[in-house]
C-alpha positions, 0 to 999 in steps of 0.5 A: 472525690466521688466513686464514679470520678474515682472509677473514670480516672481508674478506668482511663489509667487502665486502658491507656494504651489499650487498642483504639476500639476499646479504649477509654474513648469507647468507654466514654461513648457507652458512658454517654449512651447509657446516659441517654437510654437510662433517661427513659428507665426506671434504673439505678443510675450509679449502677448503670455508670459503674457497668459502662465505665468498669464493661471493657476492663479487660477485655478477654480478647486481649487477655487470651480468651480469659473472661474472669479478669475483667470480672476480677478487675472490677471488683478488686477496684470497687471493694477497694473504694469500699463500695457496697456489696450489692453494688460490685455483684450487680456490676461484676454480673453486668460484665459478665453477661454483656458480651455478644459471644456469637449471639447464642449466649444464654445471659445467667443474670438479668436486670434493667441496668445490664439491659440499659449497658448492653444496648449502650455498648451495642449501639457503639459497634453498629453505625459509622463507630462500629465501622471504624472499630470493626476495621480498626480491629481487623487490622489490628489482627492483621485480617484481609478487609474481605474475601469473596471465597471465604463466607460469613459463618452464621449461628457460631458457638461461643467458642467458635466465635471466640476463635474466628478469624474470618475478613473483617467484612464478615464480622458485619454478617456475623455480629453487627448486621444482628445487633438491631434485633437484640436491642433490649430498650426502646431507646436502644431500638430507637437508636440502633434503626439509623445505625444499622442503616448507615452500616447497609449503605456503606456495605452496598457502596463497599461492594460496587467499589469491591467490583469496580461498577460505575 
């Protein structure tokens, strides 16, 4: 069996009952993603499918704000399949620098393949996809869909990001009306520009039902 279908069956045992915006089935669809963005790319490929299988882990939201188990899950797993050294750095660095974090994030690593993973998982939070999730986690945290009194806050640290806990309906404002201007790839722009549209469509039609117009 290869590494990556070693990887898959890992990563779909490990998140089986993780919450429905980050489980397996978001992994497949940045998997796919990836896919597509690195056909245009001069990239190491194995690197690309390891970053978006191993990306969402462990998400450190789910794990108290911790952000070094996912880095430390992925590379026990990869060391234990034997992989090489240069291969797990480059995929514990793509986990640790991929997240939005309020957008302020100052990324401590580059490379083609972080680029490729980045806008493959950003393209699955913005569009129809990135609506479900954002309200599938509201609910989850058990958020109001939205207050008129309570303002989206722009600019946020990475802490204060971290520990918002603002309506769901800001997290459009604060992240994923955002992520259309930070795609790294041409592909990714490509992408996220009918994406970011839907999302402006269904907050217009949200709001007029919000006021009851006609």
């Amino acid at each position: 069996m290869s590494l990556i279908d070693t990887t898959i069956l890992f990563v779909k045992q490990k998140l089986e009952n993780a919450e429905a915006g980050h489980d397996w089935f978001h992994i497949e669809r940045v998997y796919k993603n990836a896919l597509l963005i690195a056909q245009q790319e001069d990239c190491q490929l194995e690197i690309v499918k390891l970053g978006a299988l191993l990306h969402d882990i462990a998400d450190s939201k789910f794990h108290n704000g911790d952000e070094t188990i996912g880095p430390k899950t992925a590379r026990a797993f990869l060391e234990a399949q034997q992989a090489d050294p240069a291969t797990i750095n480059h995929v514990v660095n793509i986990i640790e620098n991929i997240s939005f974090k309020g957008g302020n994030f100052e990324k401590k690593f580059s490379s083609i393949e972080l680029e490729i993973v980045q806008d493959a998982d950003r393209l699955d939070a913005i569009g129809a996809i990135g609506i479900a999730r954002t309200f599938n986690y509201g609910g989850y945290k058990n958020r109001p869909l939205y207050d008129p009194a309570i303002a989206p806050v722009l600019n946020m640290s990475k802490e204060e990001y971290k520990n918002n806990e603002s309506p769901t309906l800001n997290h459009f404002y604060e992240k994923l009306l955002l992520l259309k201007e930070k795609m790294n790839t041409e592909t990714g722009k490509k992408l996220a520009q009918e994406r970011h549209r839907f999302m402006e469509v269904f907050l217009s039609q949200f709001y007029s039902e919000w006021e009851g117009e006609f």
